[in-house]
Residue frames relative to the residue before (quaternion, step in Angstrom):
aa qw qx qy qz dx dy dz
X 1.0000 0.0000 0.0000 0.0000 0.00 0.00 0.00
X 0.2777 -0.7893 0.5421 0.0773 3.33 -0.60 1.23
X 0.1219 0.7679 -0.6170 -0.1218 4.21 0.34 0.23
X 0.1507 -0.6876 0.6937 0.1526 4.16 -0.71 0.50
X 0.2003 -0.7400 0.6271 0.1377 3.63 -1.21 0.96
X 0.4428 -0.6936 0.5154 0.2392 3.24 -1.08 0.94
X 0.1870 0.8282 -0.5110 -0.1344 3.77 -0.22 0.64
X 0.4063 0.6265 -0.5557 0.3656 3.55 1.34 0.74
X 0.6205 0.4129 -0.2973 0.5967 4.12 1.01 -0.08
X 0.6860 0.5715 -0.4424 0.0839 3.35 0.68 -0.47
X 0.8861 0.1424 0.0660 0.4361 3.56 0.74 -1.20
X 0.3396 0.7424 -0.5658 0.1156 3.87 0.38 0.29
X 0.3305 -0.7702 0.5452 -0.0159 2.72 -2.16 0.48
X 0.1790 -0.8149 0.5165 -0.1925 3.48 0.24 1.22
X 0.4777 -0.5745 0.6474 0.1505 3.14 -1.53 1.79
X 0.1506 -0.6743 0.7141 0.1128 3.55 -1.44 0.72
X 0.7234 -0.1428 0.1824 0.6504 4.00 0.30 -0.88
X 0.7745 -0.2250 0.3798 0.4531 3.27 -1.81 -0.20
X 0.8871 -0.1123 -0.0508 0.4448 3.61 -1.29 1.39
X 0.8060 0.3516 -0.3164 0.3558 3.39 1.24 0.81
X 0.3077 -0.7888 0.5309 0.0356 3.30 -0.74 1.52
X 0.0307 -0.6688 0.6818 0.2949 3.50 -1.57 0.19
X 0.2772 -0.6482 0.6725 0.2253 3.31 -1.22 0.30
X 0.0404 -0.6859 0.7021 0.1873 4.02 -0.67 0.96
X 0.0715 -0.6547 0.7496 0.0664 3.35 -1.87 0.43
X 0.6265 -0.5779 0.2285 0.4705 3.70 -1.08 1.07
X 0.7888 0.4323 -0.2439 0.3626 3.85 0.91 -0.35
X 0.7953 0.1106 -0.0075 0.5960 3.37 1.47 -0.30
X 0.5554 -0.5482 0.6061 0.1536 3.68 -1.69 0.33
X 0.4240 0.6270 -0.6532 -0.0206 3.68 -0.60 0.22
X 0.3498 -0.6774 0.5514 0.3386 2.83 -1.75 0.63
X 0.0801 -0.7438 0.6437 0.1616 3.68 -1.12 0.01
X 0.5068 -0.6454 0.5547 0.1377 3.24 -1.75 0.64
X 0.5442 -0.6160 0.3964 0.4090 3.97 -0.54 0.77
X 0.5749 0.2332 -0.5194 0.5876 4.11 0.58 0.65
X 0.4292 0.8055 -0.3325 0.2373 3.38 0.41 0.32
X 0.5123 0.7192 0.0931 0.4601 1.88 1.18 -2.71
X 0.7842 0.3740 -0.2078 0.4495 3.34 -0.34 -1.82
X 0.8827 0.2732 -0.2991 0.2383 3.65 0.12 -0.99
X 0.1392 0.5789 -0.5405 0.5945 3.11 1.95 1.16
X 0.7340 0.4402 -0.3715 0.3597 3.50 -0.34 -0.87
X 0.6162 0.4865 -0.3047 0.5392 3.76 0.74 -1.37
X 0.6090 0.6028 -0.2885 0.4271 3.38 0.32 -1.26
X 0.8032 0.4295 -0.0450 0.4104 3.69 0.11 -1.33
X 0.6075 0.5160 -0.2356 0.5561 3.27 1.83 -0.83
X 0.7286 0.4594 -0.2200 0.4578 3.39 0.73 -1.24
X 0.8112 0.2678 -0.3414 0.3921 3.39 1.08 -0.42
X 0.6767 0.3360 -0.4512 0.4750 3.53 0.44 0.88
X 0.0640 0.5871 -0.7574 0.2785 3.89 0.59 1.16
X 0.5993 -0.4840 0.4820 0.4175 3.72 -1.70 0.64
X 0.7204 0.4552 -0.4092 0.3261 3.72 0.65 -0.50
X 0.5500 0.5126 -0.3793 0.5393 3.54 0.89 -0.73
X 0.5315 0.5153 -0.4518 0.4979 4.15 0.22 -0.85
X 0.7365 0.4110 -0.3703 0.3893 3.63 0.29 -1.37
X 0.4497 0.6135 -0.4657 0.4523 3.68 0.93 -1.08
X 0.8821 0.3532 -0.2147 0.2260 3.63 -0.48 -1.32
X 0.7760 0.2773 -0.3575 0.4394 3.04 1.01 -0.65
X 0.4951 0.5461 -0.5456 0.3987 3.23 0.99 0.01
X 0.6017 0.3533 -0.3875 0.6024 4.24 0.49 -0.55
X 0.9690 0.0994 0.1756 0.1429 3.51 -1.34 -1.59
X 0.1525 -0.9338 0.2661 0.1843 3.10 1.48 -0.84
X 0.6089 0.3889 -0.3011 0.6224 2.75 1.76 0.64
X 0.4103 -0.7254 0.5491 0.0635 3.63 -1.59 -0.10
X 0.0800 0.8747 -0.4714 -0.0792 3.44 0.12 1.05
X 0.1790 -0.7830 0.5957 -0.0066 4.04 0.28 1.60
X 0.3074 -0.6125 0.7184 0.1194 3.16 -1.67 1.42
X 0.0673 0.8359 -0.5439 -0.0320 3.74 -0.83 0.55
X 0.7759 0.1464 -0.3094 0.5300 3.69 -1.00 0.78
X 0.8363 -0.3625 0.1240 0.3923 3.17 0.02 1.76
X 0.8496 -0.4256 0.1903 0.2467 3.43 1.53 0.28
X 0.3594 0.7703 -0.2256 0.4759 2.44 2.53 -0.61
X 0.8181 0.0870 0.0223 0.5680 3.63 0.24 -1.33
X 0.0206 0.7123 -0.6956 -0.0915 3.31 -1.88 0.74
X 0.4365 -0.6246 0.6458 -0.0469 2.78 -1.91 1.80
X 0.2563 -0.6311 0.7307 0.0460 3.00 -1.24 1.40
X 0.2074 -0.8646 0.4551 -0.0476 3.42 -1.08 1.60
X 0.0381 0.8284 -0.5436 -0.1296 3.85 0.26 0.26
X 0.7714 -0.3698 0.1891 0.4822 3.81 -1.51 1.05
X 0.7551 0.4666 -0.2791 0.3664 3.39 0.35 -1.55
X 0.6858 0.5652 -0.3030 0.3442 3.44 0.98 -1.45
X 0.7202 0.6098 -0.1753 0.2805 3.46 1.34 -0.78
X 0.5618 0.6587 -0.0575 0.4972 2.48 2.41 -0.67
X 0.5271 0.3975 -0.2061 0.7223 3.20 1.56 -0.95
X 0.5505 0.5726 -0.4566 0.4008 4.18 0.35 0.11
X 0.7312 0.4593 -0.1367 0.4855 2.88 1.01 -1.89
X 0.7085 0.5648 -0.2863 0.3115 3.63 0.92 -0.36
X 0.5958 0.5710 -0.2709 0.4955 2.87 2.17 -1.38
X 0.6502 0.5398 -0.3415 0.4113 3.83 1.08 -1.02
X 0.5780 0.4547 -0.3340 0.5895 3.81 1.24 -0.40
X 0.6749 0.5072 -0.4119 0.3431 3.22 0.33 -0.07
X 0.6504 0.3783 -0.1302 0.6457 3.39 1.39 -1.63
X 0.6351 0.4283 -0.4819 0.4253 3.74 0.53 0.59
X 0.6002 0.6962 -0.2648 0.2913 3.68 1.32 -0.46
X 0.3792 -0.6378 0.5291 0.4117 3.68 -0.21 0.92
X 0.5895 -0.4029 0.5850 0.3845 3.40 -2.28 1.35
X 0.6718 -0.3229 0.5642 0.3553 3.44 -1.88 -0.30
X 0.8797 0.0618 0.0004 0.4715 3.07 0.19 -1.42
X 0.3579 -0.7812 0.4970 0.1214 3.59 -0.74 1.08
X 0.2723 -0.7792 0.5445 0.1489 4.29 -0.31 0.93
X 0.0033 0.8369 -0.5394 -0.0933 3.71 0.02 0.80
């Protein structure tokens, strides 16, 4: 059984106003706030160090992540978590050019 995940639909993350983010995922909207934000980030960092990865796929291969304070839980597969971790590095990265 081949299953292909889509991770071009899967997870993105988008500035809404000042300190407020939404994070869409193929099944839901949340919104989160910029302390929020971050402990997505910690959260997302810590769980794909090369050890933790081993952890998962060696157990479950998946990830089930409470996010905004607990409010919402995301079911996470290897790939999806990867494209997470990339989209939050991405929306954490100073622009090139900075307007002063």
């Amino acid at each position: 059984m081949n299953k292909e995940i889509d991770t071009k639909q899967s997870y993105q993350i988008d500035y809404l106003t000042f300190c407020k983010y939404v994070l869409r995922t193929p099944n839901k909207t949340i919104d989160l706030s910029f302390p929020q934000m971050l402990e997505l980030r910690r959260k997302i960092n810590e769980l794909t160090t090369f050890n933790s990865l081993n952890r998962i796929v060696n157990n479950e291969n998946f990830v089930l992540l409470f996010v905004a304070d607990k409010e919402h839980l995301i079911f996470l597969e290897i790939p999806q978590l990867l494209k997470l971790k990339e989209e939050i590095a991405m929306f954490f990265q100073t622009p090139e050019t900075v307007l002063v």
